[in-house]
C-alpha positions in Angstrom: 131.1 111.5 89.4 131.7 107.9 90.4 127.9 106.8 90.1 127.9 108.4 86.3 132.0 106.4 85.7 129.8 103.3 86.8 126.7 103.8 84.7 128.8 104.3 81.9 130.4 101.6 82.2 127.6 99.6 82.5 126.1 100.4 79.6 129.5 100.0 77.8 129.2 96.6 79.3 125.6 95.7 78.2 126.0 97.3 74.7 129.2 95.3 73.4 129.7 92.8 76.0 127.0 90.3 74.6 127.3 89.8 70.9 124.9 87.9 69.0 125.0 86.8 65.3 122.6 87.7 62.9 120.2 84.3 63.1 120.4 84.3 66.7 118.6 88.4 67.2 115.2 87.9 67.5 114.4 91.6 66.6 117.3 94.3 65.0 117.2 97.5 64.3 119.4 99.5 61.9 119.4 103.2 60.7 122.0 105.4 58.5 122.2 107.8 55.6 121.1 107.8 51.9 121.2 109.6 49.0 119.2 108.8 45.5 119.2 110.5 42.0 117.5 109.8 39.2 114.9 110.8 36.3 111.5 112.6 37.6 108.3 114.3 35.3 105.8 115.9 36.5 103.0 114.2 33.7 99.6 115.6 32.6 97.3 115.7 29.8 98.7 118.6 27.6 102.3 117.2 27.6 104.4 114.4 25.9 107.4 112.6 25.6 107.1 112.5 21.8 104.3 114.6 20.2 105.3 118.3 19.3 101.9 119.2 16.8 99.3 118.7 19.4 100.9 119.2 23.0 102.4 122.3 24.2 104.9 120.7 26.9 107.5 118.4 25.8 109.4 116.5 28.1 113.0 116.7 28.5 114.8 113.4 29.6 116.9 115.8 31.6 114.5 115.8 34.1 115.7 114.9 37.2 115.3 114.5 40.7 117.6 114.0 43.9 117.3 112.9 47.5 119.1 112.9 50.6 118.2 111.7 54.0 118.1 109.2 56.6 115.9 105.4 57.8 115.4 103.9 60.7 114.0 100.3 60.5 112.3 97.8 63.1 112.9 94.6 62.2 110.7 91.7 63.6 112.5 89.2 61.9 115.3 88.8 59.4 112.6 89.1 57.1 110.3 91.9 57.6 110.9 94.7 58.8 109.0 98.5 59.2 110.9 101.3 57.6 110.4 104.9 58.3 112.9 107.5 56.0 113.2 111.5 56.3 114.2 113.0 52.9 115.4 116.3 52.0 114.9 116.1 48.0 114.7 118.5 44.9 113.1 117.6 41.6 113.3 119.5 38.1 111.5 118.9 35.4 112.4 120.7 31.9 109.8 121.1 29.4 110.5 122.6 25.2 107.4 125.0 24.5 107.9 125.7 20.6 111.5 126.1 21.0 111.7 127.7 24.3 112.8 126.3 27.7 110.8 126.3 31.2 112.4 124.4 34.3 110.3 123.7 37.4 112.4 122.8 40.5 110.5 121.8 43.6 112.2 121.8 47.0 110.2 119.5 49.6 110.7 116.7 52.5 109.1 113.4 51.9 108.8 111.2 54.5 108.5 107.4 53.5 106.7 104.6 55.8 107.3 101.3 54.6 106.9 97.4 54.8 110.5 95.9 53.6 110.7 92.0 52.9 114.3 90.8 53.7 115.0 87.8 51.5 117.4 85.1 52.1 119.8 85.6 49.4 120.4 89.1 50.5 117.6 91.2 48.5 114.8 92.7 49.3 111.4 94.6 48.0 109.7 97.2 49.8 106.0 99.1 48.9 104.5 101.9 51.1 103.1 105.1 51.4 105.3 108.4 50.9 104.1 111.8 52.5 105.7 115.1 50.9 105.9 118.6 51.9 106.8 121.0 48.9 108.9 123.8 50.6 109.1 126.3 47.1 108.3 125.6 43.6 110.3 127.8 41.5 109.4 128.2 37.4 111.9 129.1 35.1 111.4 130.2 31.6 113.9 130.9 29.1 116.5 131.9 31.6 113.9 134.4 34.4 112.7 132.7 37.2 109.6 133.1 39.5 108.3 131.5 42.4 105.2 130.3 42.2 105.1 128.2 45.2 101.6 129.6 46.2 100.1 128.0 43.1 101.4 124.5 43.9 100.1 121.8 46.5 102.2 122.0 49.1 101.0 118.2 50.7 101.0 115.6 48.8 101.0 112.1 49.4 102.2 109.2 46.9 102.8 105.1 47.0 106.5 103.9 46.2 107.6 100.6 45.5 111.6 99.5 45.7 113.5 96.8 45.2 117.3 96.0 45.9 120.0 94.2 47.8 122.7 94.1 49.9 126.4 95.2 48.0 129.0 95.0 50.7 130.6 95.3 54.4 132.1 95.1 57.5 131.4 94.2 60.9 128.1 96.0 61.7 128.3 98.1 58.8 126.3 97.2 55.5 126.1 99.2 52.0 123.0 98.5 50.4 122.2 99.5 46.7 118.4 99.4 44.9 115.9 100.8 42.5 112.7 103.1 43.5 109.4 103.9 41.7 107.3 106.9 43.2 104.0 107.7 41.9 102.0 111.0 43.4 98.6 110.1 43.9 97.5 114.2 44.4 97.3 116.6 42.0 100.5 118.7 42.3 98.4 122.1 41.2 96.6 123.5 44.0 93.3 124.3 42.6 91.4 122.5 39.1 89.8 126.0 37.7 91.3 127.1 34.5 93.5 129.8 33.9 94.7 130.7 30.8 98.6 131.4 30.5 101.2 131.2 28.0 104.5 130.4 30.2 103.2 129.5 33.3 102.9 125.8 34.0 101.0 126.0 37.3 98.6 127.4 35.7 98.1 125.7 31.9 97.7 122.8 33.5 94.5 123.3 35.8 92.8 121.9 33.2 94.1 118.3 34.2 95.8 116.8 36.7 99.3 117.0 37.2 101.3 114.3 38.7 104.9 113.6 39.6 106.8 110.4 38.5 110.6 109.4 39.6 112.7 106.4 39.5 115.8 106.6 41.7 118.4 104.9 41.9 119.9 104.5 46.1 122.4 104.2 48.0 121.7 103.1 51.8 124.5 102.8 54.1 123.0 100.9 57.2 124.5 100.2 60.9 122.7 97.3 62.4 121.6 96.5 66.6 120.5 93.3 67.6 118.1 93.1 70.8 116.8 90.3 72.9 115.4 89.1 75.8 117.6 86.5 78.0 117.5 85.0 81.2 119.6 85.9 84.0 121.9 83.1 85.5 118.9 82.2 88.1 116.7 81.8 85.8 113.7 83.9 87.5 114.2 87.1 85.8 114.9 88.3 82.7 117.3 90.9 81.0 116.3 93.4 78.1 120.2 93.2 76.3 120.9 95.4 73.3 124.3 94.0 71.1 125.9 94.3 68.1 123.7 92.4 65.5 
């Protein structure tokens, strides 16, 4: 018990005793939670935004989508740093057919990996590849639902591109607020062969490709960890010391 009361201590030692400021950490990491909302279509060839004579899907500006989840960031610099996000999100998109109302909800993980550029007057821009994971795709027409998760794509992969900037806090704790465009690059139908339907998206739209868009707006709440390398008081070897940033 005394050997784990000293090792504790040590680290309690190491991991607050030797504070650093922001310009002084050659490398920092920081993680935490976010949540985004926003508007999110799923677009193809044989629906519009405007046009109800010669399209059968019309979008509804209803559509939405929302995300919840968590980063973790490596930071070589004040800079750039490498981001990697898990995301639980939902997306629904409402389409009018001739009067009548079908709602698509998707249920899925995405999984962003990304290059962030820190910039000096507390902004930054970030691009990157997102990978997705559709868990159920549920259709919903004029009030009777069906899952039709089998006719769907379950993995997906898309590029996103973000901007935003730091909003407030406190000690080690930052808020951080921004905007985030996601394009699909796949299909979201799982097979191009035509079959003809009346109600069912998944399948109308075989014909084309079907792709989602969403721009969200986030919320990151980050806690940041400055680490160096230092030399020890004889100069000959040298510590690995992790600090508050």
């Amino acid at each position: 018990m005394k050997k784990i009361k000293l090792i504790l201590i040590a680290l309690a030692i190491t991991t607050t005793g030797f504070t650093q400021t922001f310009k002084d950490s050659k490398f920092y990491i920081d993680f935490g939670p976010k949540i985004m909302v926003g508007p999110s279509w799923m677009e193809n060839g044989n629906n519009s935004f405007y046009d109800t004579t010669t399209k059968d899907y019309l979008h509804k500006f209803n559509s939405t989508g929302f995300g919840i989840g968590g980063k973790f960031s490596l930071n070589l610099s004040k800079n750039i740093g490498f981001v990697g996000e898990y995301i639980i999100h939902t997306s629904n998109q409402t389409f009018g057919i001739d009067g009548n109302i079908l709602s698509i909800k998707s249920k899925g993980t995405e999984i962003p990996l990304l290059l962030r550029i820190n910039k000096n007057n507390d902004t930054y821009i970030e691009s990157g590849l997102v990978l997705m994971n559709a868990k159920s795709t549920t259709e919903t027409f004029n009030g009777i639902s069906s899952d039709y998760s089998h006719l769907y794509r379950k993995s997906r992969k898309g590029i996103l591109l973000g901007v935003g900037g730091y909003m407030w806090g406190v000690g080690n704790w930052g808020i951080s607020t921004g905007l985030r465009f996601r394009y699909n690059l796949d299909d979201m139908v799982g097979d191009n062969t035509k079959t003809p339907s009346n109600t069912v998206y998944a399948l109308d739209m075989r014909g084309g490709v079907s792709k989602n868009v969403s721009v969200m707006f986030v919320l990151e709440f980050n806690y940041d960890l400055g680490f160096t390398m230092a030399n020890a008081a004889c100069g000959q070897n040298r510590k690995f010391m992790l600090s508050r940033r």
